[in-house]
N, C-alpha and C positions, 0 to 999 in steps of 0.2 A: 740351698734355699735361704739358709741364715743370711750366707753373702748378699742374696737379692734385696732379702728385707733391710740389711745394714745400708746398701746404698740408697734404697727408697725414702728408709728414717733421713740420710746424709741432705738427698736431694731437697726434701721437707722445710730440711733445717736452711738450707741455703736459701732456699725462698724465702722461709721468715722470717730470716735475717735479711734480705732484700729489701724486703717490703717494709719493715722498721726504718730500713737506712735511705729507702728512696721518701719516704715520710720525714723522718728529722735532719736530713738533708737539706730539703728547703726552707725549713721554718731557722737551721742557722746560716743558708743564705743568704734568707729576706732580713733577718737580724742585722749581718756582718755589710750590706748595701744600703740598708738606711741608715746605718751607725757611718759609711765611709760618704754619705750622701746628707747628709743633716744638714750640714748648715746652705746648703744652695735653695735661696731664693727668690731669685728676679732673672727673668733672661733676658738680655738689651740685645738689639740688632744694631751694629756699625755698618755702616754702607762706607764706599771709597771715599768720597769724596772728588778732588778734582787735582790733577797732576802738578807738584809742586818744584819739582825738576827732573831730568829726563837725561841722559848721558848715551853714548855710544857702549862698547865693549865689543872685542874679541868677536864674540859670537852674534851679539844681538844689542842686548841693550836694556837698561836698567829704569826703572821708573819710579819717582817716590815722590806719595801722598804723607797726609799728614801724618796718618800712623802706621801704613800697609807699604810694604813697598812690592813692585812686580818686577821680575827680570825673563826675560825673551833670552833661550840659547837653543841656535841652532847647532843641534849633535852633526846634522849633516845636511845637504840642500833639502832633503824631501822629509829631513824628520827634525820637530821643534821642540823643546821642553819648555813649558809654561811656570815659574813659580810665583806663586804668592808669597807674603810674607805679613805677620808671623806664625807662625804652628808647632809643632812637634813636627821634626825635620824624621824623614822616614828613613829607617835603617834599611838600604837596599838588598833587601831577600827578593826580590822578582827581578832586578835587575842584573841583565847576564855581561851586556857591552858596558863596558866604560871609559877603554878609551878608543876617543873618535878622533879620526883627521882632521884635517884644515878643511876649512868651509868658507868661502869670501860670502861674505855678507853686506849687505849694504844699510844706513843709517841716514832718515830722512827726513826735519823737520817741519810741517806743515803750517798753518796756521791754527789748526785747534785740532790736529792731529798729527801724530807720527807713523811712520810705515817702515819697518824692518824687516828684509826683503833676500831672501839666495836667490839662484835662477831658477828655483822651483816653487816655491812658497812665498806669500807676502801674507804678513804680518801688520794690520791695520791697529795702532794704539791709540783711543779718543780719550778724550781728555778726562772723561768720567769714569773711565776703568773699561766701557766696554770693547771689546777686541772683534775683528775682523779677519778671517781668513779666506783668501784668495787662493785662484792656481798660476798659473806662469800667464796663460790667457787673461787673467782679471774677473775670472769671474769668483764670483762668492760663494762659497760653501758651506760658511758657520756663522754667523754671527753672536757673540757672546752678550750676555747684560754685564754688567757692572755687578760683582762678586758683592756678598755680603758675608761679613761676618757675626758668627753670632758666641755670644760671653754667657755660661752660666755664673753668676755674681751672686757674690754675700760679705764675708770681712774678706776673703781675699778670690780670687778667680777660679773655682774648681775645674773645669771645661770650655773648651774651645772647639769651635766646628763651625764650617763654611757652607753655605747656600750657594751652589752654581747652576745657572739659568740660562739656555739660548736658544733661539729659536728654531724653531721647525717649520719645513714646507708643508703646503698642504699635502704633495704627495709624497714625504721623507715618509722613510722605513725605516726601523732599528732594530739591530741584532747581536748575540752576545750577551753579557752577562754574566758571561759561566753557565753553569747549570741549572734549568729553569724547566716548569712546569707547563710552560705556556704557549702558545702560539708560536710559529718562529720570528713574525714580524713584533716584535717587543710594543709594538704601539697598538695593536688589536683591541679596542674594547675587549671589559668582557661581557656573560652572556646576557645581562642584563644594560649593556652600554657604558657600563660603566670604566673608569679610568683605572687599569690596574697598575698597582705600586709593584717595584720590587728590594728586596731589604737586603742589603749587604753583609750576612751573619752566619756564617756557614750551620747547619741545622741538622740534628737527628729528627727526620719527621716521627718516626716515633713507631718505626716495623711496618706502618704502609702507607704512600701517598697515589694520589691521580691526579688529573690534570688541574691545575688552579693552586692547587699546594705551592706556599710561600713562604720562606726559601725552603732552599735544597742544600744538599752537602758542601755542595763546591761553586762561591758565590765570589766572582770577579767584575773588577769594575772597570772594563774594558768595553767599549760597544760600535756597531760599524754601521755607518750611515749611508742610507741609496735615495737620492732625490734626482732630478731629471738634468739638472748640473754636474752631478757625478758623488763620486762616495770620498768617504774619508773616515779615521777611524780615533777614537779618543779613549786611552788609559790613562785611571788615574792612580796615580803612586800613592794610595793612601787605604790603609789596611784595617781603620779604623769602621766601625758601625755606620751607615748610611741607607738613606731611602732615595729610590730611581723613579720617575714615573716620566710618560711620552705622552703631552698632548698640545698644547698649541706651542708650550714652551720642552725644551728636555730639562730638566731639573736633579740635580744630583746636590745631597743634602746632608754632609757629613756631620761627623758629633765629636769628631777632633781631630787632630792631624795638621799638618800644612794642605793648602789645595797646590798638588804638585801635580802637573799632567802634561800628556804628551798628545801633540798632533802629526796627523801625517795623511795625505791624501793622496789616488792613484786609484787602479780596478784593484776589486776584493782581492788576487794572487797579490798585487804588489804590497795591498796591505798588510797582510800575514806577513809576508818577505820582511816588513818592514820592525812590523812589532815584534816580530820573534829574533830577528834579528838583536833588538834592546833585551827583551828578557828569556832567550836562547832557545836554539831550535831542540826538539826531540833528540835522541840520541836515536841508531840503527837498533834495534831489537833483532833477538835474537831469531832468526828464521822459523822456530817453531812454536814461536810465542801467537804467529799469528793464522794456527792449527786451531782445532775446537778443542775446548778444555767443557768438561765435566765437576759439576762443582755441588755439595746436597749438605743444607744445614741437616746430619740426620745420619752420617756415616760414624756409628758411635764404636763400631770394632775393626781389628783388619778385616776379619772377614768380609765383612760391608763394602767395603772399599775394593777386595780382590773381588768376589763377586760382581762390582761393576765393572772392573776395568776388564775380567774374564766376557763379560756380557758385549764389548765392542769386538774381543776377537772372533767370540761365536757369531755374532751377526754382521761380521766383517763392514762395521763402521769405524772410519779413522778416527783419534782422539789424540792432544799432542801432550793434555796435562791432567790432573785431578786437582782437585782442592780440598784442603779438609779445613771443615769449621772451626767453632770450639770443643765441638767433640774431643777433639785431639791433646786438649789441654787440660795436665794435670790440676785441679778445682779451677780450671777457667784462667791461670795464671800466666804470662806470657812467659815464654820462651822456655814450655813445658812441655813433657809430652805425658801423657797419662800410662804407666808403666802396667795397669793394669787391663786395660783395653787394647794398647798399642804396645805390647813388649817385642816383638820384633820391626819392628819401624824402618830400621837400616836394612836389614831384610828385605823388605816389601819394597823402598826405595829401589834397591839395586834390581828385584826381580824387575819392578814397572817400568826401568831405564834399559832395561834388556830387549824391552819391548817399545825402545820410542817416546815411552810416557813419560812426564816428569811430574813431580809432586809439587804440591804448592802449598803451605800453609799460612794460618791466620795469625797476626800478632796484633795483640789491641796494646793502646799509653797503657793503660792504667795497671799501675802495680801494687801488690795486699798489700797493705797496711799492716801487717804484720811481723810480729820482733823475731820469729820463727822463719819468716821468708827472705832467701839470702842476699835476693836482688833490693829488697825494699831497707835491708841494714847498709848494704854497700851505697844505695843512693843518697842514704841520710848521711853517712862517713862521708861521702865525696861532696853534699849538700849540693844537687841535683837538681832537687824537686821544687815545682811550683810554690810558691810560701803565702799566706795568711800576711798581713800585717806585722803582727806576732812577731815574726819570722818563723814558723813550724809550719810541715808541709799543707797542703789545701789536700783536705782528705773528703772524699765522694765516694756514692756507693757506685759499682759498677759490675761485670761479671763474676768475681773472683769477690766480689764486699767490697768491704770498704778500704779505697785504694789511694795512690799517691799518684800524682802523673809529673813526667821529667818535665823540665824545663828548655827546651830545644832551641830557648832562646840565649842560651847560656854553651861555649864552645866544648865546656869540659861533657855537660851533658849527654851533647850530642857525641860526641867522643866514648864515651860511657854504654850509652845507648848501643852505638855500632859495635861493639865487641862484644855483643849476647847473641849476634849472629854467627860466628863461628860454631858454635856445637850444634846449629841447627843444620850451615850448611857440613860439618861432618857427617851430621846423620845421615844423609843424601837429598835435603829435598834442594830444588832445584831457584826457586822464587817464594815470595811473600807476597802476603793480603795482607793491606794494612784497615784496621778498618777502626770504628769507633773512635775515631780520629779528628773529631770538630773540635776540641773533644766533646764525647758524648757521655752523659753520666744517665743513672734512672731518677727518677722523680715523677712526685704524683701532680705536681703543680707547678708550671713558671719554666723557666728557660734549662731545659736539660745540659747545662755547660760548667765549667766552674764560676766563681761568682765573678761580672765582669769589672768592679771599681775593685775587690779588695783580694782579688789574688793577685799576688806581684811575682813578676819577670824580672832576672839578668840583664835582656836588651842589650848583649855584649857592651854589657858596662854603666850604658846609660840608665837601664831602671825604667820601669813601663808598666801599666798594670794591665790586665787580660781582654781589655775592654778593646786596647791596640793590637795584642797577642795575638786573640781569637782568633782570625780568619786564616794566618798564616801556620796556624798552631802544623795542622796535617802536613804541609810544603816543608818545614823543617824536620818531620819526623822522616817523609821520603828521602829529602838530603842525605839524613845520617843513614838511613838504611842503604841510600846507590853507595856510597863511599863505605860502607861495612863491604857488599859483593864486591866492590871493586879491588879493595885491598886483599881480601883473604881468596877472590879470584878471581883475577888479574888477566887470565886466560878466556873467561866467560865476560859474555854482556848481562847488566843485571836485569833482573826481571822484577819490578816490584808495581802490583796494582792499588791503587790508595782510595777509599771511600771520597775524602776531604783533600783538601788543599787550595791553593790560591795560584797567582799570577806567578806564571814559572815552574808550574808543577811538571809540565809537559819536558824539562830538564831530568827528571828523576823516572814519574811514573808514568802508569796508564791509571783509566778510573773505568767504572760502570756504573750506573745512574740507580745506582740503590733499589730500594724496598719497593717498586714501583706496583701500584693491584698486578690481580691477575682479572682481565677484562680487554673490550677489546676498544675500549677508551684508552686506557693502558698501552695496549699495542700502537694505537695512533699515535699515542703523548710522545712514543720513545724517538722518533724521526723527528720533529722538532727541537727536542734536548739535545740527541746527539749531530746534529746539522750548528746546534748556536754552541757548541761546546768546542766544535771544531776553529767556529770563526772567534774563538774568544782563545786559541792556540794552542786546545788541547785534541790530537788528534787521533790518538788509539781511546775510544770507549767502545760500549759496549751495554746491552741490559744483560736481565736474570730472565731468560729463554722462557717464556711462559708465565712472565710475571711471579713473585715473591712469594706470596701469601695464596692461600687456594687450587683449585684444581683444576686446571683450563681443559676446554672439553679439548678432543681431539683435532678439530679446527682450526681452535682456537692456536692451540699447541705447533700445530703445520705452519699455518700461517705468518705464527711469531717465528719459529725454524728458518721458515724461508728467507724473512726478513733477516735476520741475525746472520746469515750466511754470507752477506754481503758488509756486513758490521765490522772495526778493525778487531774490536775483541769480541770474540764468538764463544757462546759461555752458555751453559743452564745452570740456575742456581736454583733454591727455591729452598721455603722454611722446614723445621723438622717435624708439621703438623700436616702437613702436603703427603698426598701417594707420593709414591719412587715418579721420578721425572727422567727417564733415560730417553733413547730414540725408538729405545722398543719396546716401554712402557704402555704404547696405545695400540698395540696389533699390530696388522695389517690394517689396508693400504696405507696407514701412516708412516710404519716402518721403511719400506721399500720407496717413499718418495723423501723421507728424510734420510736416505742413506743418499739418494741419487746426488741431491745436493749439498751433501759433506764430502759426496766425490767430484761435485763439479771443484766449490772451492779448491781442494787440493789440486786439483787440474790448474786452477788460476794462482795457484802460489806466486809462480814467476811475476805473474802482473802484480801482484800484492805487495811481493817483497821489493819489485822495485820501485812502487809508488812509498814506500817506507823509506828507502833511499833514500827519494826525491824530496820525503817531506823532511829528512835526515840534512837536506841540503837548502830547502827554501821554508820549511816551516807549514806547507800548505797541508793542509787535510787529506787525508785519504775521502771522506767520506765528504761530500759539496754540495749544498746548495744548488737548484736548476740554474741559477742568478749569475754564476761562476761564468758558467758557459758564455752568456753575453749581459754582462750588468745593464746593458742600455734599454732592455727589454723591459718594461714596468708589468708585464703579463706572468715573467718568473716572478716576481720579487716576492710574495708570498705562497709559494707553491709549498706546501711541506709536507705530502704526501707521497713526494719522489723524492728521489737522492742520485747525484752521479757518485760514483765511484772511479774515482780520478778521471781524466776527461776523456774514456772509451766509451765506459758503459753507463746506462742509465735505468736503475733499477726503480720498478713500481711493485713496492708490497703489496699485498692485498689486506686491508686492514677494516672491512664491513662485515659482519655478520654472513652467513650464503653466498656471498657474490662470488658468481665467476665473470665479469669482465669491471672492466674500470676505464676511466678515462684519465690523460693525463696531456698538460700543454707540455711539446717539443719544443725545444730551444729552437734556432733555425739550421738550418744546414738539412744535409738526410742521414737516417734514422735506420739500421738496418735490425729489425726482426732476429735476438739472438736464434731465435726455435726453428725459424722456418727461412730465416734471409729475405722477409718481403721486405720490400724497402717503404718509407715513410717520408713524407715530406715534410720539412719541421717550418717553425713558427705558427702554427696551430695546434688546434685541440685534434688528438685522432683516441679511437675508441681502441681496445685492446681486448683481446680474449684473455681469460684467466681461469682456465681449466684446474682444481681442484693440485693436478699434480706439477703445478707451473704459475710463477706470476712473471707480467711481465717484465724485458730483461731485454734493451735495447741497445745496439753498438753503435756509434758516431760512426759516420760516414766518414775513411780518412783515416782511418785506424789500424795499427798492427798490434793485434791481443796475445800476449804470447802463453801459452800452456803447457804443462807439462805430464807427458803419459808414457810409463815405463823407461824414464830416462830419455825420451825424446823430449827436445824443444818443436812445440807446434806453434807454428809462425801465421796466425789465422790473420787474413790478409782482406779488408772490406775498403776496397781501392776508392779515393775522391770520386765523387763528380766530376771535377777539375782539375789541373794544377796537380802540386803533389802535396806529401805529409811527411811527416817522421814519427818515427817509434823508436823504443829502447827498451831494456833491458838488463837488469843488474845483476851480478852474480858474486858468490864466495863462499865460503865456508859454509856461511849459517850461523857461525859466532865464531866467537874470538875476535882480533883485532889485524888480523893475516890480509895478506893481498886481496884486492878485491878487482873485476875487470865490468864494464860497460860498452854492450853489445847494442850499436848505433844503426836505425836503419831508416831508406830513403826510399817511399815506394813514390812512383813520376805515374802520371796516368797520363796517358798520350791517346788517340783517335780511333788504332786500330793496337792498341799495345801496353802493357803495365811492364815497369820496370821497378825492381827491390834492388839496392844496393847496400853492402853490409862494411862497416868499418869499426873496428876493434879496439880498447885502451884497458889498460892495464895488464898485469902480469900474470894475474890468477889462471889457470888452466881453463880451457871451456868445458864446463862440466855435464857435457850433454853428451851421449853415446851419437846422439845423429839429428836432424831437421827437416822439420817436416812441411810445408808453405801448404795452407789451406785457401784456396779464392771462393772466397764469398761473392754472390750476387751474382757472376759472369763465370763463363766458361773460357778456358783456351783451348786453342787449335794446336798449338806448338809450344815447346819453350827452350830455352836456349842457357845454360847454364858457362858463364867466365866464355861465353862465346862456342859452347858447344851443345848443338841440337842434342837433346835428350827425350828418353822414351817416354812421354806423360798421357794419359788417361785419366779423366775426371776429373775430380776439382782438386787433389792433394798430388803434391810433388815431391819425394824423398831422392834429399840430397844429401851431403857434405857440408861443409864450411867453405863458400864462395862469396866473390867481390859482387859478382852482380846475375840479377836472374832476368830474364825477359821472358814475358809471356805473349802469346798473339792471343789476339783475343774478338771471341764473337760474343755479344751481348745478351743475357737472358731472361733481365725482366727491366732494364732501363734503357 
């Protein structure tokens, strides 16, 4: 009993020391921002002016006004880099490609314009700065105004930051962002008509947001454009603070920096193709990363934790990880564990790895402040940390008090940083949550961050202050953390999920869209976010299965389950002030329909893991937009109530209060009924049942979905209309870096007959006991296996490993 009271007194005390520190916190940030901001008085606007000479180069071609100059280089035919000049030149953290091939270019002087030209792209330069971009046909896609620059002035220039302006079609769309609260078409009014902004500042909303909350954690300034000429997609290399908004003009409105951006146009795939290509694709995850994991601000003992992960074997639901919160952390300090909650830890790791599970813990920057904490004297010795003017570290309050945060922008840091992973992963756990990562501090008033003019950064050398930092801050902590797993294990792929980050994260981690309500606004928001989070090239997220905060009724809870199941990260999280949130925390019938589909996914792994591949190779999203399917369609372009999952299936949550059926527009083609194989005619609205223990759950006409059950590959085969298709299939290990093979196949639909042929690359074993060919829609009469008649019955056919299969076929509902 003494113990209990000592730590209730501890707990007490850590709050009022909180609350002190989240209070004089801002009263010496507001101090140390208007002391580093005092003398800025006048803001001037510079416009270009008008082209004072104009030269060829290499790549494109160089332009100079009185005091700006522009340079046009094409990286490659279909991708152009735009600079302005002058600014603060951006230290390339998003940029993954650098060096590019030869590119013939061409250089073209006009009478009061110039045109610089690959055989993909033409580059329109008028004489006043504003820019034109074309496709190889001539037609126009962008047109730019003339840049302006704007000077905060007084005895000498404190800030710099650019006004960029260009027009929109009446019927252009925008998408991207990063992470956003909002509609998917980024130009949506909102609900009162109005024009909504969005802010370029990565943000702790503050433990819970819903829909309209501005910004979010993970704020890029990337976005993709769909007008009736076609799409095209614009990043801008610029990391500094900025406001976005979409209405007769797009307007992007930075507060320093150089305006450095890239163009590139094509369909939505080739866009991705293209931008991730510059700032680098995903890496393969490890095959069980993309399992349900289990996550509860609220698992304060092992106990807690055994008792859930015992709770999936009793009610025989899969699970591939746990997560432990700050629970875990001895007074909230990173790369702690609590000796007295968690004393057998390496224990409980090996027993949950016995069984499949893998552990996953939290690690937040911020480290005590403290001359008694070992990590917070080693950072000062190595001088690490964030700095004040001063030079002494920038001290915030945050979980643990009042803390120091590394400097990530500095090589030894991150250097630093990466070898406090080692005795985490000896202990056993398997991956990292990075979280509180924008960074995020407490405060009872004003911008929860450190202060943005008078903390200063390394900037590998060049020297920066947080106001530039800020957005990349989380992108550099994932950095240092893939290269921690990678180095100490070399054998594993790493696993690390990050609240925060910027352009290029998708090199490092995955994310989940934070604190989001628990409601079923909430539910709705979450398909939007993760649809514009994919096309801005992050493409494993994920929400908190039920919303964050509160207690979703049982419904609600399904609903959100069902959804998530189809998600790249499939997670329940929720606060420590929430009931238990497990799958069988609601009873029955909820139990037994959220098990059903924790069993289908794991049946669809193969499809899962080889869309991971895929996106491992082209950058594309797992999770897509109806728009994907066929951009040209102006009917998709704001649908954000559906989602494909790569281009087989087409998933409709159900996300209204009561309803069982919904409606949803088909891309065009047909549309096969996963439930029942009716077929559907697409390029229309068609109506759906949505019975309580099912939403809909549609396959593309044309498809081979492959799943796996008890070691069988089931080869579920939903033959054209016409003509043929292809499917595939990736296989390996699961991790490591070991062989890997790719299982190619060709189904032909012919008059009276479906043909599958199968062709094989790489070396890896084929790790399936045997194959199963399931025909959807149609029945056959016969089939014929490498040319020999075999016994078949009904609609499944177990075979071997063959070159070709033939089916004779009568027709059953088309």
């Amino acid at each position: 009993m003494n113990i209990l009271k000592q730590a209730s007194l501890t707990l007490r005390l850590v709050k009022l020391k909180r609350f002190f520190g989240s209070l004089f916190y801002p009263l010496q940030r507001d101090y140390l921002e208007r002391r580093s901001r005092s003398h800025q008085t006048l803001e001037a606007v510079e416009k270009t002016g008008n082209i004072e000479k104009a030269e060829p180069t290499k790549r494109g071609g160089n332009f100079y006004f009185k005091d700006i100059e522009l340079e046009i280089c094409f990286l490659s035919a279909e991708l152009v880099q735009v600079n302005w000049k002058p600014g603060i030149p951006p230290i390339p953290y998003a940029i993954f490609r650098h060096d590019w091939g030869e590119v013939e270019v061409t250089f073209q002087e006009k009478e009061n314009f110039w045109i610089v030209s690959s055989v993909e792209l033409r580059v329109i330069v008028y004489a006043d700065g504003g820019l034109e971009f074309q496709n190889q046909l001539g037609q126009t896609l962008r047109k730019e105004l003339p840049p302006q620059r704007r000077a905060k002035l007084s005895r000498q220039v404190k800030s710099e930051g650019w006004v960029h302006q260009a027009q929109l079609r009446l019927e252009e769309q925008i998408y991207g962002l990063g992470e956003r609260a909002a509609p998917l078409n980024l130009r949506t009014p909102g609900n009162k008509g109005e024009a909504r902004t969005y802010r370029m500042w990565n943000y702790d909303a503050g433990g819970i947001y819903g829909p309209g909350t501005d910004p979010l954690y993970i704020c890029i300034p990337v976005y993709l454009s769909l007008h009736q000429e076609g799409s095209y997609l614009i990043f801008y290399e610029n990391s500094f603070p900025a406001t976005f908004s979409f209405q007769e003009l797009a307007v992007a409105e930075f507060e320093g920096g150089a305006l450095r951006y890239y163009f590139t146009a094509g369909s939505p795939p080739q866009l991705l193709e293209r931008y991730t290509e510059l700032t680098g694709r995903p890496p393969l995850p490890p095959r069980w990363a993309l399992g349900y994991h289990q996550s509860r601000w609220g698992y304060e003992k092992e106990a807690a934790l055994r008792e859930a992960a015992k709770g999936f074997e009793t009610h025989n639901i899969p699970v591939s990880a746990m997560h432990l919160d700050i629970d875990i952390l001895d007074g909230f300090r990173a790369f702690t564990i609590d000796p007295d909650r968690f004393p057998h830890i390496s224990e409980l790791a090996q027993e949950l790895a016995a069984k499949e599970i893998r552990l996953i813990t939290i690690i937040n920057p911020g480290i005590k402040a403290d001359r008694r904490d070992k990590l917070f004297q080693e950072g000062r010795a190595q001088d690490v940390f964030c700095k004040l003017p001063n030079g002494k570290p920038v001290i915030a309050p945050v979980w643990p008090g009042l803390a120091a945060f590394p400097d990530f922008t500095n090589p030894q840091a991150r250097h630093w940083w990466s070898r406090q992973y080692e005795y985490l992963l000896d202990l056993g756990f398997t991956g990292f949550w990075h979280d509180m990562n924008e960074p995020g501090v407490f405060v009872l008033w004003g911008d929860p961050s450190l202060p943005p003019h008078s903390t200063w950064h390394f900037m590998e050398g060049r020297g920066g202050d947080h106001h530039e930092a800020h957005n990349f801050y989380g992108l550099l902590q994932a950095h240092a953390g893939y290269e921690a797993l990678c180095e100490y294990q070399p054998q594993r792929r790493p696993f690390i999920v990050s609240r925060s980050g910027w352009a290029g994260l998708q090199r490092y981690a995955w994310t989940w869209t934070g604190d989001i309500e628990t409601s079923w606004a909430g539910l709705r928001q979450i398909i939007p976010t993760v649809l514009n989070l994919g096309l801005s090239g992050i493409p494993y997220s994920g929400s908190d299965t039920g919303g964050f905060k509160g207690n979703p009724s049982a419904e609600l809870y399904l609903r959100w389950f069902q959804m998530s199941c189809f998600m790249p990260f499939c997670r329940t999280h929720s606060a420590n002030n929430t009931k238990p949130r497990t799958p069988w925390s609601f009873g029955e019938p909820t139990l037994s329909m959220i098990r059903e589909f924790l069993q289908l996914r794991d049946r669809l792994m193969p499809y899962f893991y080889t869309l991971a591949w895929e996106a491992s190779q082209t950058g594309h999203p797992l999770v897509r937009p109806l728009f994907w399917a066929d951009s040209k369609d102006s009917h998709l372009w704001d649908v954000e109530d559906a989602f494909l999952l790569g281009d087989a299936l087409l998933v409709c949550p159900v996300v209204e209060e009561g309803a069982t059926s919904r409606t949803v527009i088909l891309p065009k083609g047909y549309w096969y009924n996963f439930w029942d194989d009716t077929l559907l005619e697409g390029g229309r609205q068609v109506y759906l049942e949505a019975p309580q223990e099912q939403i809909p759950l549609l396959v593309k006409a044309g498809s081979i979905l492959p799943m796996e059950v008890e070691k069988q590959l089931i080869l579920h085969l939903y033959p054209p209309t016409e003509k043929d298709c292809q499917g595939s299939v990736y296989s390996d290990a699961g991790d490591g870096y070991g062989e890997g093979r790719l299982d190619q196949f060709q189904m032909i639909r012919n008059s009276d007959s479906l043909e599958l042929t199968w062709e094989e690359q790489g070396n890896y074993a084929f790790p399936y006991e045997g194959v199963k060919l399931h025909l959807h829609g149609m029945a056959a009469e016969q089939a014929w296996v490498d040319g020999t008649e075999v016994d078949y019955q009904g609609k499944v056919l177990e075979c071997n490993r063959f070159q070709k299969v033939r089916f004779r076929l009568f027709e059953t509902n088309q």
